[in-house]
VOGU-3710 file (C-alpha; in Angstrom, 3 decimals, decimal comma):
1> xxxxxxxxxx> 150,980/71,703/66,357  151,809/74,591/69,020  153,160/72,426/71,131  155,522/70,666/68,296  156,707/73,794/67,104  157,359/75,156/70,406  159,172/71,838/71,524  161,231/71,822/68,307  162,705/75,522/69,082  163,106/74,926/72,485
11> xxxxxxxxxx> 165,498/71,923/71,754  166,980/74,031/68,854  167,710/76,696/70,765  169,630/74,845/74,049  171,134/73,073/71,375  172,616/76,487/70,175  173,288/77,430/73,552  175,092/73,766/74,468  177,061/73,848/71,063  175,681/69,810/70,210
21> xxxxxxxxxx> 173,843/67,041/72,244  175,825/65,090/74,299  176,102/62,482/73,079  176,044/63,220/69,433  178,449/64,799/67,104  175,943/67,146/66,086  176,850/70,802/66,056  174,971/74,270/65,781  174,229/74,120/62,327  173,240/70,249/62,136
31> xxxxxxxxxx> 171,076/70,773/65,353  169,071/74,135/63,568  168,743/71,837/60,185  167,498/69,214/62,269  164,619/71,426/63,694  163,797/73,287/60,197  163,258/69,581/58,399  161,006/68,398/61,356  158,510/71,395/61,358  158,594/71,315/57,329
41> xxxxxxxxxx> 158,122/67,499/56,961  155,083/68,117/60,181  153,626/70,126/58,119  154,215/73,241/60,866  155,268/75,390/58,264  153,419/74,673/54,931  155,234/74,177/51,665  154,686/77,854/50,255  155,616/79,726/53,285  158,839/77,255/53,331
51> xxxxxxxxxx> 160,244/79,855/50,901  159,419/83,000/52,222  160,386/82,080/55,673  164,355/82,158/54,524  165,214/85,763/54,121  167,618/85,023/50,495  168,499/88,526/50,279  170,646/87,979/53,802  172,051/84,553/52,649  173,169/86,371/49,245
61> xxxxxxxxxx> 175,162/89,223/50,403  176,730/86,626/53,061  177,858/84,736/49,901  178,935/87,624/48,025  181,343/88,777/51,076  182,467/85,402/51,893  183,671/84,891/48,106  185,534/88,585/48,051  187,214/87,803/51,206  188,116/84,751/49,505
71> xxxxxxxxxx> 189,646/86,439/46,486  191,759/88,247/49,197  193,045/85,154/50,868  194,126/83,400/47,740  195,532/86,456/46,691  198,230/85,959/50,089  196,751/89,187/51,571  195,725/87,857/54,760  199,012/85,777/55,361  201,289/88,976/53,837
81> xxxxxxxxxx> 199,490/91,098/56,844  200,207/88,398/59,484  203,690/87,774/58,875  204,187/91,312/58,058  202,619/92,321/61,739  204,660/89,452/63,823  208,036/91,047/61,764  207,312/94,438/62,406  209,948/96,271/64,259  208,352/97,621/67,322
91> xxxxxxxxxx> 208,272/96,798/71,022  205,395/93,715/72,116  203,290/96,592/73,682  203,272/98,522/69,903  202,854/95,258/68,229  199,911/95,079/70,443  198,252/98,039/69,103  199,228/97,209/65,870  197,640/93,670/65,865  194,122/95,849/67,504
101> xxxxxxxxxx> 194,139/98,514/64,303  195,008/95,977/61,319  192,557/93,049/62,989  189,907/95,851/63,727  190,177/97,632/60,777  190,145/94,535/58,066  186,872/92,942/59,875  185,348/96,549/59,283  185,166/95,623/55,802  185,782/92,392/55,267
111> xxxxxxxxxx> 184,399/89,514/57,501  185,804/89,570/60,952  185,544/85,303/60,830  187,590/85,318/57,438  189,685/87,154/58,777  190,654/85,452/61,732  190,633/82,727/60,152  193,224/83,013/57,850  195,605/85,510/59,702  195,750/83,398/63,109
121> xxxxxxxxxx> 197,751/80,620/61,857  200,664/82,576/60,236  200,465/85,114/62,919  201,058/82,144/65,510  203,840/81,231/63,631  205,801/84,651/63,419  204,781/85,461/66,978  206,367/82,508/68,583  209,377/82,484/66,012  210,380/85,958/67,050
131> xxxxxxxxxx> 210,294/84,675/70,905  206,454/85,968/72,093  204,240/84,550/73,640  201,032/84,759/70,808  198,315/83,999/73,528  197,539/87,594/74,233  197,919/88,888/70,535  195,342/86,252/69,353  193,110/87,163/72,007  193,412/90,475/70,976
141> xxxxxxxxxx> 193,414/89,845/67,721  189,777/88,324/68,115  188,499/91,033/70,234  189,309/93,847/68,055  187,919/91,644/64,652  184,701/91,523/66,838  184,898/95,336/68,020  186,197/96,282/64,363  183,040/94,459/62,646  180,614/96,443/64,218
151> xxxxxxxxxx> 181,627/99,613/62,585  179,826/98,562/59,764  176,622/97,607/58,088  179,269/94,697/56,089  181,423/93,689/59,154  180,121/90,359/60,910  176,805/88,504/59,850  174,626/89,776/62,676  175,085/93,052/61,018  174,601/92,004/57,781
161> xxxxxxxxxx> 171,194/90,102/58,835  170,177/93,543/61,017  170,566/96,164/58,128  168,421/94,128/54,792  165,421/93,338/57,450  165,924/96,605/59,466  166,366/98,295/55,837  169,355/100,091/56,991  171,090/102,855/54,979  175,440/102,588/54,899
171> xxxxxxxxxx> 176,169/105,875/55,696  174,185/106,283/58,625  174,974/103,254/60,113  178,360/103,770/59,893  177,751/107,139/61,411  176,231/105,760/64,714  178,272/102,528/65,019  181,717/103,850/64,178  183,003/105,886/67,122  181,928/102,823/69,695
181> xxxxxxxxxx> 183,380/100,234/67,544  186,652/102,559/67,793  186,140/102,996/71,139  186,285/98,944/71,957  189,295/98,586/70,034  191,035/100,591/72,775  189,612/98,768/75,055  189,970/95,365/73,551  194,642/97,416/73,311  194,218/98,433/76,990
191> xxxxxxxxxx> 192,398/95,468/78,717  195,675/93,240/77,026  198,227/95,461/77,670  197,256/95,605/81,461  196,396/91,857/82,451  199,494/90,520/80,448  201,853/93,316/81,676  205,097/92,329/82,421  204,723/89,310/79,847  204,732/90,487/76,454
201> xxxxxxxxxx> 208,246/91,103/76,276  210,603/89,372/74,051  212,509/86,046/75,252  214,756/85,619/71,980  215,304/88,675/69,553  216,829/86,608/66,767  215,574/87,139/63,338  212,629/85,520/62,160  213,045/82,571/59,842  209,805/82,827/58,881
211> xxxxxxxxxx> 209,295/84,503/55,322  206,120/86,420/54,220  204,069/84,563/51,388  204,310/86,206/47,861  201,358/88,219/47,551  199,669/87,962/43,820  199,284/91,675/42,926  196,898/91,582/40,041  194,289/89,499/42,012  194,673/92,066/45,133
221> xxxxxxxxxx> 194,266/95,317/42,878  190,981/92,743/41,755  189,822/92,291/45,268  190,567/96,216/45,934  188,209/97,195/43,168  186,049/94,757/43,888  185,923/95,921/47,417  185,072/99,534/46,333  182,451/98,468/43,897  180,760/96,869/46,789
231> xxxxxxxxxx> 181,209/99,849/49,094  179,585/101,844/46,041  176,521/99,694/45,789  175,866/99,534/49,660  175,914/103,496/50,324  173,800/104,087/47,352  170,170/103,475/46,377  171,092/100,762/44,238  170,033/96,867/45,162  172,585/95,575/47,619
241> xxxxxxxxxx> 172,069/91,837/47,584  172,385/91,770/43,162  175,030/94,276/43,506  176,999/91,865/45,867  176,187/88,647/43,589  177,694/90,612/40,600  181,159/91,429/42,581  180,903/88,128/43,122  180,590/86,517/40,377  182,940/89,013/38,444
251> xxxxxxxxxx> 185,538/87,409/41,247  185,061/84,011/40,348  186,061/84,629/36,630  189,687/84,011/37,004  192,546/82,333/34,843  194,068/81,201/38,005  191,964/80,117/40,738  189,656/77,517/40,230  185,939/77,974/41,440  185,815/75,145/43,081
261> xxxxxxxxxx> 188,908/76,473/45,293  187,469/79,963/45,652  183,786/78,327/46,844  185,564/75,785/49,151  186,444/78,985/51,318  182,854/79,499/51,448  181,522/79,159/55,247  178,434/76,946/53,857  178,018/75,756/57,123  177,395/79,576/58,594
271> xxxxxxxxxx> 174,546/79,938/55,579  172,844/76,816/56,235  172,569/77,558/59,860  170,939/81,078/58,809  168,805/79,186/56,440  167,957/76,946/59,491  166,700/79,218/61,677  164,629/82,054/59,552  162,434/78,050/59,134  162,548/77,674/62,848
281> xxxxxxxxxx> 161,599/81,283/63,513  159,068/81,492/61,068  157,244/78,874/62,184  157,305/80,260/65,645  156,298/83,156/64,926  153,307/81,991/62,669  151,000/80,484/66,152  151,126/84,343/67,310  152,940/83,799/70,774  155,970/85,859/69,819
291> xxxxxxxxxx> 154,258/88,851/68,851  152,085/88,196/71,992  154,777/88,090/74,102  156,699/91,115/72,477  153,234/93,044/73,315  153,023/92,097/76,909  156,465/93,212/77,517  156,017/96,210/75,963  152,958/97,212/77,726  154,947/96,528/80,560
301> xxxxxxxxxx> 157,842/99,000/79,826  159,955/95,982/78,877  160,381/96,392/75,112  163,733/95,785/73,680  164,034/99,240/72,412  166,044/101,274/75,341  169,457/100,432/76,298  167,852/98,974/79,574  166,890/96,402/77,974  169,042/95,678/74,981
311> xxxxxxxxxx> 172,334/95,696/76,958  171,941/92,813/79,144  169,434/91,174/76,744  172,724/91,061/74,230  174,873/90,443/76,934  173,520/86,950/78,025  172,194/86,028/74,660  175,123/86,438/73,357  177,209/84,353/75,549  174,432/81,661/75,730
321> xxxxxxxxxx> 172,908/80,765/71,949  175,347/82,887/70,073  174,958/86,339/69,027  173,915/85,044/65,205  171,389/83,086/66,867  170,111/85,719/68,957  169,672/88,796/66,693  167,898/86,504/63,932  165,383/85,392/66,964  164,811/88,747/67,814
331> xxxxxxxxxx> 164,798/90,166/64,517  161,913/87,745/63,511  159,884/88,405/66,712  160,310/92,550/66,941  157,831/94,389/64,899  158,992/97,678/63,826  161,946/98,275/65,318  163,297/101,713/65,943  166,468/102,808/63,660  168,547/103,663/66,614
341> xxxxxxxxxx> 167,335/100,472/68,479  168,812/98,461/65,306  172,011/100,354/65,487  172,387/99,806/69,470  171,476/95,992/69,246  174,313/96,053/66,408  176,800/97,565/68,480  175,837/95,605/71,626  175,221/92,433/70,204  178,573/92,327/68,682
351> xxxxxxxxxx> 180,519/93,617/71,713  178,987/90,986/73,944  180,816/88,337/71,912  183,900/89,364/73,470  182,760/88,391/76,731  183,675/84,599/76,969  185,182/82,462/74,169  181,765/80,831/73,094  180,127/84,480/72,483  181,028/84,293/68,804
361> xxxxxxxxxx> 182,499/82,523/66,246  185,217/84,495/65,683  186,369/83,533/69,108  186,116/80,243/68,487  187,914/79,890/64,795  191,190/81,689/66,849  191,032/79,198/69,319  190,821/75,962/66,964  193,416/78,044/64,279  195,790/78,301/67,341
371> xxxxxxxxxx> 195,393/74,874/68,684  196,328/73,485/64,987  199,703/75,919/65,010  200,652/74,396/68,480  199,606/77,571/70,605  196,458/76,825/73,478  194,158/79,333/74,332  192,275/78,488/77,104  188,469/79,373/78,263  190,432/81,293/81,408
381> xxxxxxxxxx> 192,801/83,125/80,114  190,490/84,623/77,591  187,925/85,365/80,019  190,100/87,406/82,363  190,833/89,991/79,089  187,245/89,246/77,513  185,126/90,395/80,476  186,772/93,496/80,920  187,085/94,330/78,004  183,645/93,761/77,259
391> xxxxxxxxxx> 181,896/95,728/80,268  184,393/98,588/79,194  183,512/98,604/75,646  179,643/98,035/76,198  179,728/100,703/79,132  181,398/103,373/76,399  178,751/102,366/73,555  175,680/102,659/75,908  177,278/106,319/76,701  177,441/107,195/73,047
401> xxxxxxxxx> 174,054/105,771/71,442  172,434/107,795/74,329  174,632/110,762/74,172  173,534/110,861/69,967  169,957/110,154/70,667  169,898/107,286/68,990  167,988/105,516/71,835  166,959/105,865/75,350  167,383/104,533/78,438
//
């Protein structure tokens, strides 16, 4: 049975890694379903650890956040921001920074892939109508919604997924992960700025045709409160995952939008691939070799608990299976954690994604939201910004989680 279970993660994992067999239109999340219904109809994992394996508090505040940010999209938020930014009168190298601190800033609070998602396509749109070239604003666009997430315990799903099985207060987390999630921003503004110097300026100044949509008030002043009940319920004592569910649900009571319109902007496919792999992991970790393994390294001064380790370990993990991928494997193999470890693979895990365009999904909804509005981003010309900007942002975090004790070397 070893030898199944081992076989069946190995092929789950190069399949994250890959992105589908070739041959097959099989992606991520079919490839990670695949793997969890072999091992449970094997008998690997047996029908009442089936249940336990999937970590439902995770999976719930996922859903909770994915159905505010979905109150805030039907509301025209999103699209109001995006055409709002692209109008803005300022020079291309303002509108720059601007595009950094409103894409940042949102995915602090909101999900970073929600929020790409629905600002690229209208900010393509009012980017090339005003006579710019929208290549570098969507890359930065989806390197500060990746630097901007990992401010917070709520910003991306690796973070999510890090604080309810690292048991990770709000406050604090904010408190460690803030200032190099700022920090990466400016790097994510400067890296831009630099290699597209000399081709951000504007080729027709005519006004834009394009018109901002009508945002719905009431339902934004709902999403607002909504937004501050939630931030209520995760810095106090109070259970975050039923706390989430409630805002939820409280959103889907509406005399407008229909709940089958408000669930359709559900990422399903992101919670089924969670659900996936806790099965996978699970049953990996039941025949003992992951905790072996952790042991030996350990032993060996290898542990993933100093920024040694944890740097490039996010770094190529990251840019290989997916960061998602990676923290949940780790997660489920690393027995008692340190706090500040959990904060630094936060931080670092997140940052790496900036690297090259398959490091996370955020990347990747930009690039197919861009392709769809006639603009092509290509794997080059986001590298040359992402690994700079990357290296630059990691090097500053490592400096402050060590400078703030919050792990060693």
């Amino acid at each position: 049975m070893t030898v199944l279970i081992l076989s069946v993660f190995v092929l789950v994992y190069l399949g994250m890694a890959i992105g589908r067999f070739p041959g097959l239109q099989i992606d991520r999340t079919g490839i990670a379903l695949l793997g969890a219904v072999i091992l449970a109809l094997a008998g690997a994992i047996p029908g009442e650890a089936l249940a336990t394996a999937i970590d439902y508090p995770t999976l719930f505040i996922l859903l909770g956040l994915m159905i505010l940010s979905a109150q805030f999209e039907l509301a025209g938020f999103y699209g109001w921001c995006a055409v709002r930014l692209a109008q803005a009168a300022l020079s291309p190298v303002a509108l720059l920074a601007l595009v950094v601190a409103v894409g940042g800033g949102l995915s602090a609070v909101l999900a970073n892939d929600v929020v790409v998602f629905a600002m690229t396509p209208l900010l393509c749109a009012g980017l090339v109508a005003r006579g710019l070239d929208a290549r570098p604003y969507l890359i930065a666009l989806a390197g500060a919604a990746n630097a901007g997430s990992a401010a917070t315990i709520i910003g991306n799903p690796q973070n999510i997924l890090i604080g309810q099985l690292g048991h990770l207060d709000f406050w604090p987390f904010l408190a460690a992960c803030a200032v190099p999630a700022v920090l990466a921003m400016v790097c994510v503004f400067a890296t831009v700025a630099f290699i597209w110097r000399g081709r951000l300026e504007l080729a027709d100044a005519s006004p834009l045709p394009l018109s901002p949509p009508d945002l719905d008030l009431w339902h934004l002043k709902k999403a607002l409160l909504a937004t501050l009940v939630l931030l209520v319920f995760f810095a106090t004592p109070l259970p975050q995952e039923e706390g989430v569910l409630a805002v939820a649900a409280a959103m889907l009571i509406s005399r407008r939008f229909a709940s089958r319109r408000m669930l359709g902007l559900v990422d399903w496919h992101l919670l089924v691939l969670f659900a996936a792999l806790f099965v996978v992991t699970a049953a990996l970790a039941r025949t003992g070799l992951p905790a072996a393994m952790v042991a030996t390294l350990a032993n060996s001064g290898w542990a993933p608990d100093r920024l040694s380790v944890l740097a490039p370990l996010s770094l190529v993990a990251s840019n290989t299976i997916g960061n998602v991928p990676a923290v949940l494997l780790l997660m489920q193999v690393w027995p008692s954690p340190p706090e500040g470890a959990l904060y630094a693979l936060a931080v670092l895990s997140t940052l790496s994604g900036n690297l090259l365009l398959l490091g996370s999904l955020a990347n990747l909804i930009v690039v197919e939201r861009a392709a769809a509005s006639g603009v092509t981003l290509g794997f080059w010309e986001h590298a040359k910004c992402g690994v700079p900007m990357t290296l630059s942002s990691i090097a500053l975090a490592i400096g402050w989680l060590w400078a703030m004790g919050h792990v060693g070397w």
